[in-house]
Z-matrix of the N, CA and C atoms (Angstrom, degrees):
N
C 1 1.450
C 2 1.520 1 109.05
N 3 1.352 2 119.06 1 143.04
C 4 1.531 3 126.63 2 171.85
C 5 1.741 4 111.13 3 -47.48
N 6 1.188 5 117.67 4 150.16
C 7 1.087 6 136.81 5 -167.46
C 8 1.978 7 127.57 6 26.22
N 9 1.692 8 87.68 7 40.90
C 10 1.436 9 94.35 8 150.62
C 11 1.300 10 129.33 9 -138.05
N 12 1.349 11 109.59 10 174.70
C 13 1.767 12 105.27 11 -170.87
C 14 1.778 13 105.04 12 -141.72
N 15 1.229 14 90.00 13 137.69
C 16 1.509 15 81.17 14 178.33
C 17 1.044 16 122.24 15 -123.20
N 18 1.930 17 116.95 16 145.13
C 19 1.373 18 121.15 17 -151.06
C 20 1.443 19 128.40 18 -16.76
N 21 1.521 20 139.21 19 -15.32
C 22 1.406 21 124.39 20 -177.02
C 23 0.882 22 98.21 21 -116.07
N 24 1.418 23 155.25 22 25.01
C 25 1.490 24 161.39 23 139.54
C 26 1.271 25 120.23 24 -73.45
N 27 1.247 26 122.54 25 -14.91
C 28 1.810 27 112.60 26 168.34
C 29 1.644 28 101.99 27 -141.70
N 30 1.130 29 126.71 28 159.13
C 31 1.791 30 128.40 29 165.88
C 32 1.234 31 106.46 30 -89.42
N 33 1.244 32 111.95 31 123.35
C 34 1.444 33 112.25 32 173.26
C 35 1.909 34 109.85 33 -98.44
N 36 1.287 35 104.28 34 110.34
C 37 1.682 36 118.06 35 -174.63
C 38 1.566 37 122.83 36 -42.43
N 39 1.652 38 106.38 37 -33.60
C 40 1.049 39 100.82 38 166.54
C 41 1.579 40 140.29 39 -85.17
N 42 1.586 41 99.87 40 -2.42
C 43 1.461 42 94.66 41 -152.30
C 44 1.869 43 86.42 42 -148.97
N 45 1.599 44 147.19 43 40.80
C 46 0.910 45 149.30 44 -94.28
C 47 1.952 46 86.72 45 -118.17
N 48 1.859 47 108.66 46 -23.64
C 49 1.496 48 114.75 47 -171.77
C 50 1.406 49 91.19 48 -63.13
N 51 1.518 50 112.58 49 -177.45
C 52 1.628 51 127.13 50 -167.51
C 53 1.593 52 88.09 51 -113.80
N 54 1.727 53 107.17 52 135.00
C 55 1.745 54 94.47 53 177.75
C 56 1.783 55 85.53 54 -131.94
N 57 1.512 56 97.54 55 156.13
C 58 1.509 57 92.94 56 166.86
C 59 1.279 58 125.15 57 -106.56
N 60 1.358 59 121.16 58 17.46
C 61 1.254 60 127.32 59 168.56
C 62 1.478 61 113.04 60 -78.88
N 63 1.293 62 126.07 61 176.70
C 64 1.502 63 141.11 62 -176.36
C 65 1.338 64 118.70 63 -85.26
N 66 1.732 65 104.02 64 12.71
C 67 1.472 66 87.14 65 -173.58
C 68 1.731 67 85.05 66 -105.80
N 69 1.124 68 147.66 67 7.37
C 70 1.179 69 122.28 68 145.71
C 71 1.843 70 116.01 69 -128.56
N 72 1.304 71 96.97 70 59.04
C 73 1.265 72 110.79 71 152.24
C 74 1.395 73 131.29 72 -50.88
N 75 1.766 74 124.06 73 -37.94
C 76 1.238 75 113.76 74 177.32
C 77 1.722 76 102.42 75 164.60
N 78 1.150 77 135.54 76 -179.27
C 79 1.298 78 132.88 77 158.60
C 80 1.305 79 119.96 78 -117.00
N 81 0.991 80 131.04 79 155.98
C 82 1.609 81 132.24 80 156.14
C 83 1.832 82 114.60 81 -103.95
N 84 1.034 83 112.21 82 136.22
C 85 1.851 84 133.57 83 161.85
C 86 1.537 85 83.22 84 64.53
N 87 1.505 86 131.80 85 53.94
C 88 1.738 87 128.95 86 176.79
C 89 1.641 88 97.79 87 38.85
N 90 0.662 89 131.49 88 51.17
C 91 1.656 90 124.45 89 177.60
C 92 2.021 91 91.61 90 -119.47
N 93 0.999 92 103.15 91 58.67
C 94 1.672 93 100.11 92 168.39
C 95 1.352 94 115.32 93 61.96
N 96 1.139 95 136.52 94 166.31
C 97 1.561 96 138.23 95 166.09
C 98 1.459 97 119.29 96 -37.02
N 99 1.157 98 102.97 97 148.90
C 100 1.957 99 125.90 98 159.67
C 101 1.851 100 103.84 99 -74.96
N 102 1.184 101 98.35 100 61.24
C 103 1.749 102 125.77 101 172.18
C 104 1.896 103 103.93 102 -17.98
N 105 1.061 104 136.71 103 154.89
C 106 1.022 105 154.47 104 156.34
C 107 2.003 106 93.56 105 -38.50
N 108 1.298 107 125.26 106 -56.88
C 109 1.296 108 117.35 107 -174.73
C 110 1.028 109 95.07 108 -80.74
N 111 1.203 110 148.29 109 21.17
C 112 1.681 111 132.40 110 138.28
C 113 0.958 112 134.70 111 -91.33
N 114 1.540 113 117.08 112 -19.86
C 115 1.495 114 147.58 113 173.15
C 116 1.818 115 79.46 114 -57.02
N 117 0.981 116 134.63 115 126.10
C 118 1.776 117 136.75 116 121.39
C 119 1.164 118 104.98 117 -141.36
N 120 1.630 119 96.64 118 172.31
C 121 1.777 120 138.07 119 -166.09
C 122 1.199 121 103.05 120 -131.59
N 123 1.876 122 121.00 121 88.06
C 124 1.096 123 117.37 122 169.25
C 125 1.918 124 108.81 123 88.68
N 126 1.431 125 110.00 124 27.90
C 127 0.960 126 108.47 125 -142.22
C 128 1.677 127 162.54 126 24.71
N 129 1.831 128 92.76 127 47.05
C 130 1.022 129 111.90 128 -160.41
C 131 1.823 130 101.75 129 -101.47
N 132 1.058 131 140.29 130 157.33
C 133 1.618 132 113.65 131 172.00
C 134 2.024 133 105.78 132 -91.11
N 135 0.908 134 120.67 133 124.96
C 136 1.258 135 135.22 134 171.77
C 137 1.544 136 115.57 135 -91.61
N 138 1.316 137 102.88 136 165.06
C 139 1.435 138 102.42 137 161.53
C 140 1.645 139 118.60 138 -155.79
N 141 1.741 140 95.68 139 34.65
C 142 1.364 141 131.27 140 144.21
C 143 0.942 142 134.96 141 -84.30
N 144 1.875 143 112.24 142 133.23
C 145 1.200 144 126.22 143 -146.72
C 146 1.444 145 98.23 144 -67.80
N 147 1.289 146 124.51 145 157.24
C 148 1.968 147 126.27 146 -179.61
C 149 1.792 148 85.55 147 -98.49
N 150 1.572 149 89.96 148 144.96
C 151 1.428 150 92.96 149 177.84
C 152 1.902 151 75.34 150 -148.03
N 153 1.547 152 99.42 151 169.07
C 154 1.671 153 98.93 152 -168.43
C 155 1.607 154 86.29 153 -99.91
N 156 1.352 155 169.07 154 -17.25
C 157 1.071 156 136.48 155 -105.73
C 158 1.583 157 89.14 156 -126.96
N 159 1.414 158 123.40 157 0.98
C 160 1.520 159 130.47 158 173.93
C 161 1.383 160 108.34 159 -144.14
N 162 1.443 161 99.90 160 26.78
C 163 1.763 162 110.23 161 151.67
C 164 1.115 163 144.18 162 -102.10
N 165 1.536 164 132.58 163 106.82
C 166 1.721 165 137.81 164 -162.64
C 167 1.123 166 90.04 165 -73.36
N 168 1.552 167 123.71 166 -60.24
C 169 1.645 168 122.62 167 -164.04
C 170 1.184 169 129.34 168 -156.66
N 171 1.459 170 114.08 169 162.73
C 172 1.905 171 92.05 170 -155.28
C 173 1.996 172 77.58 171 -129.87
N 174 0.977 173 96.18 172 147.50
C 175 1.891 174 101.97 173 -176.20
C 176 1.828 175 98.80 174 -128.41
N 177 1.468 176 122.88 175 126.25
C 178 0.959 177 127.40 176 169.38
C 179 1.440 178 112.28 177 -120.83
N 180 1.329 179 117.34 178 115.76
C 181 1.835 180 136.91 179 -177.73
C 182 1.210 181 97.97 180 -90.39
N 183 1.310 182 134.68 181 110.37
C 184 1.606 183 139.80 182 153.54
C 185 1.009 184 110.67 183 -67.79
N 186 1.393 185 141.68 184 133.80
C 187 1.496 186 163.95 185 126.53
C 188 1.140 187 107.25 186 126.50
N 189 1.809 188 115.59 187 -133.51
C 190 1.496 189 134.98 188 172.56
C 191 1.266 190 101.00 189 -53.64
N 192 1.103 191 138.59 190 -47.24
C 193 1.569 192 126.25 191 -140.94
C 194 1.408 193 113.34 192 -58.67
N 195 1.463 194 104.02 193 -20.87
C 196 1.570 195 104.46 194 -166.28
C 197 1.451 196 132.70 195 -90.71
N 198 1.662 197 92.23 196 11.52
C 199 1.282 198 130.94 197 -176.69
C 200 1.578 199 105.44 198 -100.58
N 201 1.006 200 109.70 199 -20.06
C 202 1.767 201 106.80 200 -174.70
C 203 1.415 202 96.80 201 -75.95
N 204 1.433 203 111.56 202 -62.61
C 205 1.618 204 109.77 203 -175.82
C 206 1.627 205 122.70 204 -53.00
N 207 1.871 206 107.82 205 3.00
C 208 1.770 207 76.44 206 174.58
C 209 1.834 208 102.78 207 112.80
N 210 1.615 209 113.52 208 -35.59
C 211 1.108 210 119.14 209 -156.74
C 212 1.719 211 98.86 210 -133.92
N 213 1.471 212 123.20 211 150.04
C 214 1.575 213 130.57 212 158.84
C 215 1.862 214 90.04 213 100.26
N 216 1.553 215 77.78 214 -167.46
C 217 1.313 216 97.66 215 179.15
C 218 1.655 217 124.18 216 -132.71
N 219 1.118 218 143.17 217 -122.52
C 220 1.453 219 131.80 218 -173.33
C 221 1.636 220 95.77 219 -125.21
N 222 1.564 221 116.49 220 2.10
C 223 1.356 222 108.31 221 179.09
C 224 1.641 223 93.32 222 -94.06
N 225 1.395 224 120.73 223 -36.08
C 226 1.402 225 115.76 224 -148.51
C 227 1.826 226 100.75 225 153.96
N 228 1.604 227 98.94 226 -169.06
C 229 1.246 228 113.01 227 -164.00
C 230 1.827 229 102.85 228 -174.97
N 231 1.580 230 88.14 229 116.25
C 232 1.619 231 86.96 230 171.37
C 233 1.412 232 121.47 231 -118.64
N 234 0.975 233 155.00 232 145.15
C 235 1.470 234 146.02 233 -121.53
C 236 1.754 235 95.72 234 -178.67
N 237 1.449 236 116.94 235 158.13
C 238 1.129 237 116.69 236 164.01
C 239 1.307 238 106.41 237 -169.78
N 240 1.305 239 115.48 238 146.76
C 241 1.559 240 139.51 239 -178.62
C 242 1.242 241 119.24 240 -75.08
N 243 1.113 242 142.13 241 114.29
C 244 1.756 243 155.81 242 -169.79
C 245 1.687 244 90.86 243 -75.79
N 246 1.413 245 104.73 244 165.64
C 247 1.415 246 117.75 245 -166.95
C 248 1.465 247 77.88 246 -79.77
N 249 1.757 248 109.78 247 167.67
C 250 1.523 249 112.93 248 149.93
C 251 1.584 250 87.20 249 -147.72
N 252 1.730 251 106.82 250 167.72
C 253 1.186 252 152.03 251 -142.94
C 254 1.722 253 89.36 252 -94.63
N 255 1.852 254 116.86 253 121.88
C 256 1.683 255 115.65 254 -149.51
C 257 1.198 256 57.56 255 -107.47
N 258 1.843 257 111.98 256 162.20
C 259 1.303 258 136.61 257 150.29
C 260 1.173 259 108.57 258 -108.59
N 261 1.333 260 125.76 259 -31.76
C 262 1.722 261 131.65 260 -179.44
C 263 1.416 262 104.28 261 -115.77
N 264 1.254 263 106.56 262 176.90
C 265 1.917 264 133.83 263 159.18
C 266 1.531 265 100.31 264 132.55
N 267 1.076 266 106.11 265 -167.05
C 268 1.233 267 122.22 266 -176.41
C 269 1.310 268 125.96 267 -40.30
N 270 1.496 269 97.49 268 -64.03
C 271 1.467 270 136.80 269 164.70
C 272 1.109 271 119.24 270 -130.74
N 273 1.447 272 117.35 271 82.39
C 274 1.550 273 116.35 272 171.68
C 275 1.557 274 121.55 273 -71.29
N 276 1.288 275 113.06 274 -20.93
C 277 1.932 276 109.36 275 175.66
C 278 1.542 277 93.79 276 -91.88
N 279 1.404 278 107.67 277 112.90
C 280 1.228 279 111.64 278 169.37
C 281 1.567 280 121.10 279 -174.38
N 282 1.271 281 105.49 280 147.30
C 283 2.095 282 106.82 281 -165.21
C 284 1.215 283 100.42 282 -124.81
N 285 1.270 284 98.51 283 158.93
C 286 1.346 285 119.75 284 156.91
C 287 1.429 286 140.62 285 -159.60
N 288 1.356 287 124.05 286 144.19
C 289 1.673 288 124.81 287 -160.85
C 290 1.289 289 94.32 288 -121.27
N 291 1.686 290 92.93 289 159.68
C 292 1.209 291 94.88 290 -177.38
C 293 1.494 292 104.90 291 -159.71
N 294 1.798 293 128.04 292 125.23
C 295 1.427 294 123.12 293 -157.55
C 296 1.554 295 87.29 294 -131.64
N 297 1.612 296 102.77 295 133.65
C 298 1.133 297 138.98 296 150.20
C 299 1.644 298 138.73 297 -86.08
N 300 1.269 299 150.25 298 100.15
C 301 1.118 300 137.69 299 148.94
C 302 1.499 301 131.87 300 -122.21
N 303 1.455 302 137.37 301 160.73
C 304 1.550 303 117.70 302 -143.82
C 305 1.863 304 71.52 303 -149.74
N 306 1.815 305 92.60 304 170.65
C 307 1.374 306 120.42 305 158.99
C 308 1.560 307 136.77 306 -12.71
N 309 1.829 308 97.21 307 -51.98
C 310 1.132 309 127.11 308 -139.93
C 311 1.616 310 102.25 309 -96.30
N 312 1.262 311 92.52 310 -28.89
C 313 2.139 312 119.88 311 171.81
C 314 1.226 313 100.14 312 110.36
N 315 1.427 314 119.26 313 43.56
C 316 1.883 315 116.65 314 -168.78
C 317 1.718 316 92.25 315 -74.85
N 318 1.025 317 114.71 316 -176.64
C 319 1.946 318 117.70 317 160.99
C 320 2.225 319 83.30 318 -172.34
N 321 1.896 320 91.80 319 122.14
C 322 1.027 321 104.32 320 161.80
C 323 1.187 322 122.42 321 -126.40
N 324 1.943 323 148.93 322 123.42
C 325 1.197 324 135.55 323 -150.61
C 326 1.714 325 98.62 324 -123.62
N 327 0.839 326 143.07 325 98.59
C 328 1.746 327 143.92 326 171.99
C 329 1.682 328 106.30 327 -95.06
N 330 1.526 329 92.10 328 135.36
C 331 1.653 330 88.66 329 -176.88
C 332 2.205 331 78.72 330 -148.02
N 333 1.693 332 94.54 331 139.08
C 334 1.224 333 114.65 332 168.28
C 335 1.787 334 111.63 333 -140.72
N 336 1.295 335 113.36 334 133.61
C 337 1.510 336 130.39 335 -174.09
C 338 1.761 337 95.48 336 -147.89
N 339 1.524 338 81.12 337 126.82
C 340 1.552 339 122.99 338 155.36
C 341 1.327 340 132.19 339 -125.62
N 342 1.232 341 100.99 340 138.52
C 343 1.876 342 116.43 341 -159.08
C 344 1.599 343 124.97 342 -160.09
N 345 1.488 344 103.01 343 112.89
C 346 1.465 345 119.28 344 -168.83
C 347 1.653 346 93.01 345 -79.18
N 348 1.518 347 84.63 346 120.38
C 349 2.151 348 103.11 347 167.30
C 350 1.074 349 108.22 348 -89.23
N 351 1.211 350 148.19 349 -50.87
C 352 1.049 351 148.11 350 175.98
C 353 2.007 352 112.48 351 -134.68
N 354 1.481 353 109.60 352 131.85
C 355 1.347 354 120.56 353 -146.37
C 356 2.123 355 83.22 354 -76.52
N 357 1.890 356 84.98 355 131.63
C 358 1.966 357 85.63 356 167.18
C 359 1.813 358 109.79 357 80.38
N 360 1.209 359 104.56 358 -10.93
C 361 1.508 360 94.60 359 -160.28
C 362 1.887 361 94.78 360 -130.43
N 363 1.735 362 112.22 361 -56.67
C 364 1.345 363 112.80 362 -161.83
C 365 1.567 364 108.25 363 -126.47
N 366 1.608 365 122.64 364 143.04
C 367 0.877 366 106.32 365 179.22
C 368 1.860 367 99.23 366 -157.40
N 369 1.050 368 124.27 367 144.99
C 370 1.788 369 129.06 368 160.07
C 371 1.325 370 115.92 369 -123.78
N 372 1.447 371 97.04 370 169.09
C 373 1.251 372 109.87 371 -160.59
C 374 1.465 373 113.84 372 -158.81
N 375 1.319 374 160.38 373 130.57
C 376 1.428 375 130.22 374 -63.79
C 377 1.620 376 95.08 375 159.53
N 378 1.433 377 128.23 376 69.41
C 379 1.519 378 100.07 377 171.79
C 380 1.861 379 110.30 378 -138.27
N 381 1.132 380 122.45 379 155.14
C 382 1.213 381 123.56 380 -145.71
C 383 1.748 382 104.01 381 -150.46
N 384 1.568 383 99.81 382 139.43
C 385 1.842 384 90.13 383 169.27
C 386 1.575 385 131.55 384 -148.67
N 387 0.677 386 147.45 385 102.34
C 388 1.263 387 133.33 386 -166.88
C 389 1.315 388 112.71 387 -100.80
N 390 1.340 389 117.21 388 150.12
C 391 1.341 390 134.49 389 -146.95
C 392 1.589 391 103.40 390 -148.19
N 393 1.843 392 119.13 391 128.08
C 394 1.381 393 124.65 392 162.22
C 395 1.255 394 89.41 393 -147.15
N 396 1.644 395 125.21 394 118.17
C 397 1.054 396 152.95 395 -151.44
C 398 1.292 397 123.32 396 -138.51
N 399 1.466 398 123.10 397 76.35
C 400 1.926 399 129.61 398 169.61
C 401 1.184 400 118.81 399 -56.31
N 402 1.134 401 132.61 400 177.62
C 403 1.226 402 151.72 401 168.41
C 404 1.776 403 112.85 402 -139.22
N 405 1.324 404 109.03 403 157.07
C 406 1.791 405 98.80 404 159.90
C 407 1.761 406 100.56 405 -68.76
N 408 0.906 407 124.04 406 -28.49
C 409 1.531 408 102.43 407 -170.78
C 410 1.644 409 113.53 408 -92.00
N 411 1.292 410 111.81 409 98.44
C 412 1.357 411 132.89 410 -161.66
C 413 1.527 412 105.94 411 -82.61
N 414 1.454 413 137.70 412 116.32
C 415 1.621 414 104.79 413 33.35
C 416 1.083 415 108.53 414 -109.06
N 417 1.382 416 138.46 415 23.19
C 418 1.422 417 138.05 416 148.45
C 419 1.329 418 130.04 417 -22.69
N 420 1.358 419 116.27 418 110.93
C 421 1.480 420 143.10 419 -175.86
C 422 1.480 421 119.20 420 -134.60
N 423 1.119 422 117.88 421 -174.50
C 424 1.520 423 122.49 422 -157.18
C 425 1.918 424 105.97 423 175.91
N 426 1.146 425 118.42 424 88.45
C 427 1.304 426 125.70 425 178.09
C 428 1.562 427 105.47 426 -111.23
N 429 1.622 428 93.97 427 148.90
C 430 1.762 429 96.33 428 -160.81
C 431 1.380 430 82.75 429 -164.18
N 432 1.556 431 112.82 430 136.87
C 433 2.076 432 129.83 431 169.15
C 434 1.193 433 77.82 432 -135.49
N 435 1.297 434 121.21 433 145.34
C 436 1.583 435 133.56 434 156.00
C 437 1.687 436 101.39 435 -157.10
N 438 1.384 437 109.45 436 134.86
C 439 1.676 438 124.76 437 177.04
C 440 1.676 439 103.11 438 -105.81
N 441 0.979 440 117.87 439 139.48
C 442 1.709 441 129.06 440 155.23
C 443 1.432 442 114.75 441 -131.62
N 444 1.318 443 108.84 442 128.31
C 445 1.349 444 132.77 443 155.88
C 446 1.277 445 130.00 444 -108.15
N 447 1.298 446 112.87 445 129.42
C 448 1.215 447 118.19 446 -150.47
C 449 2.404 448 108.50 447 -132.05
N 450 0.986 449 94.92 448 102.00
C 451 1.771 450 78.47 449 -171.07
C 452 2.039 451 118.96 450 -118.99
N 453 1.518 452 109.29 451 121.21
C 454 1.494 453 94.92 452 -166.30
C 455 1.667 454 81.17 453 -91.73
N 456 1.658 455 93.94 454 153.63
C 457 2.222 456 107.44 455 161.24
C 458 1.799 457 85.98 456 -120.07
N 459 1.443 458 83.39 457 166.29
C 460 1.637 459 95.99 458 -179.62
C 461 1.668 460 90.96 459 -152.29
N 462 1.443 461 112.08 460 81.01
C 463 1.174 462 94.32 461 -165.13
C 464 1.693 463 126.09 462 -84.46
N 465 1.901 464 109.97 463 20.67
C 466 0.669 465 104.14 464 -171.43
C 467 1.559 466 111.07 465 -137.07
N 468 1.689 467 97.41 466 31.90
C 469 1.315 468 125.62 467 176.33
C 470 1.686 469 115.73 468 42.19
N 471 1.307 470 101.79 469 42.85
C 472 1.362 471 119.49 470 162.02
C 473 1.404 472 132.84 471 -77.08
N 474 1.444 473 148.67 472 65.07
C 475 1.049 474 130.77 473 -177.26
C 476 1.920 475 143.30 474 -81.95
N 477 1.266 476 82.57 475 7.09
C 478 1.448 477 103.43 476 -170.50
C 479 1.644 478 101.37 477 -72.96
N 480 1.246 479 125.55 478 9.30
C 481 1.637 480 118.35 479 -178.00
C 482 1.878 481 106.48 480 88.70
N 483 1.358 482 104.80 481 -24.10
C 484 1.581 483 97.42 482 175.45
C 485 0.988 484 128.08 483 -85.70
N 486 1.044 485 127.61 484 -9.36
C 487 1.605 486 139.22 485 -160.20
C 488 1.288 487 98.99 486 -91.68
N 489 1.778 488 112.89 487 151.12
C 490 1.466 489 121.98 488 160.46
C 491 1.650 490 123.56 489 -52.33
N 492 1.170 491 110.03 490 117.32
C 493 1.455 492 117.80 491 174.35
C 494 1.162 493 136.04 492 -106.00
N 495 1.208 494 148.77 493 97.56
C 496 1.519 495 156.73 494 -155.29
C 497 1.491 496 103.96 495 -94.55
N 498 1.380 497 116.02 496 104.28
C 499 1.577 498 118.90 497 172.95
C 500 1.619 499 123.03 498 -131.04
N 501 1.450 500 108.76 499 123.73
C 502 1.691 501 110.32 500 -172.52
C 503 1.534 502 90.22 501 -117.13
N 504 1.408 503 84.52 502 162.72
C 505 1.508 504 110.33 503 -167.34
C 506 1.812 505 101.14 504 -147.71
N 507 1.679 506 103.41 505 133.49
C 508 1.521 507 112.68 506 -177.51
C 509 1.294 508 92.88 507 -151.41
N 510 1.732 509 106.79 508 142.12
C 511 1.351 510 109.83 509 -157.76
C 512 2.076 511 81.40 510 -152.47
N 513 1.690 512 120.35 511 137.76
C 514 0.755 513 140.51 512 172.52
C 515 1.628 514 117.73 513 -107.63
N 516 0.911 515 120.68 514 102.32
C 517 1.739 516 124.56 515 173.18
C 518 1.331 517 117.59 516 -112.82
């Protein structure tokens, strides 16, 4: 997106070590970092690392605005939505994998599954990744397994979007 950068695109003077938390994820409009209170999950503030492989959607707010709601800073606010558990669509039982490897000898494996237990009412959802990650600058590596489970109830067999929805989320790093 226009006017952002993310963490290995500029040096930040104060803080110059490599962190893997969200508080130097990146900046928006040069107005300093995407702060730890910009980092959220569901608009929640986290201070878990973002990985894509249990991400629906990533929302980036440029400027003030992200200050009205409570959350960000005066550059902006980037935020993103965790998978959740479909009870409907087209095809709601459905997976998918996905393998990566590069130049460098990276190997990345992502696997996501969704699956209606009971039709209208129960459903999980299932995504997982493992990560061995080079660089040219050797011996630099980066290993990462992380599981998410994800489960919607509808216990009142509502699917039209109105109905009460009960959704947990468990995530292993």
């Amino acid at each position: 997106t226009t006017n952002v950068e993310g963490a290995e695109e500029f040096t930040d003077a104060n803080n110059a070590r490599y962190s893997t938390g969200t508080e130097t994820f990146g900046r928006i409009r040069g107005l300093g970092s995407a702060s730890a209170a910009s980092g959220a999950r569901n608009f929640f503030v986290t201070k878990t690392r973002m990985d894509g492989y249990n991400i629906d959607r990533l929302s980036v707010a440029s400027g003030p605005n992200a200050i009205l709601f409570g959350l960000g800073n005066p550059g902006g606010m980037i935020a993103t939505q965790i998978k959740q558990a479909n009870l409907s669509g087209k095809n709601p039982n459905r997976g998918e994998v996905g393998l990566r490897v590069d130049s460098e000898g990276s190997f990345s494996m992502d696997l996501d599954y969704n699956m209606v237990l009971i039709d209208d009412l129960l459903a999980v959802r299932f995504a997982g990744t493992h990560k061995d990650m080079e660089t040219s600058r050797k011996p630099n590596s980066y290993k990462d397994d992380r599981r998410y489970l994800t489960t919607t109830w509808r216990p009142f067999g509502k699917t039209d979007g109105n109905g009460t929805a009960i959704r947990l989320h468990y995530e292993t790093i």
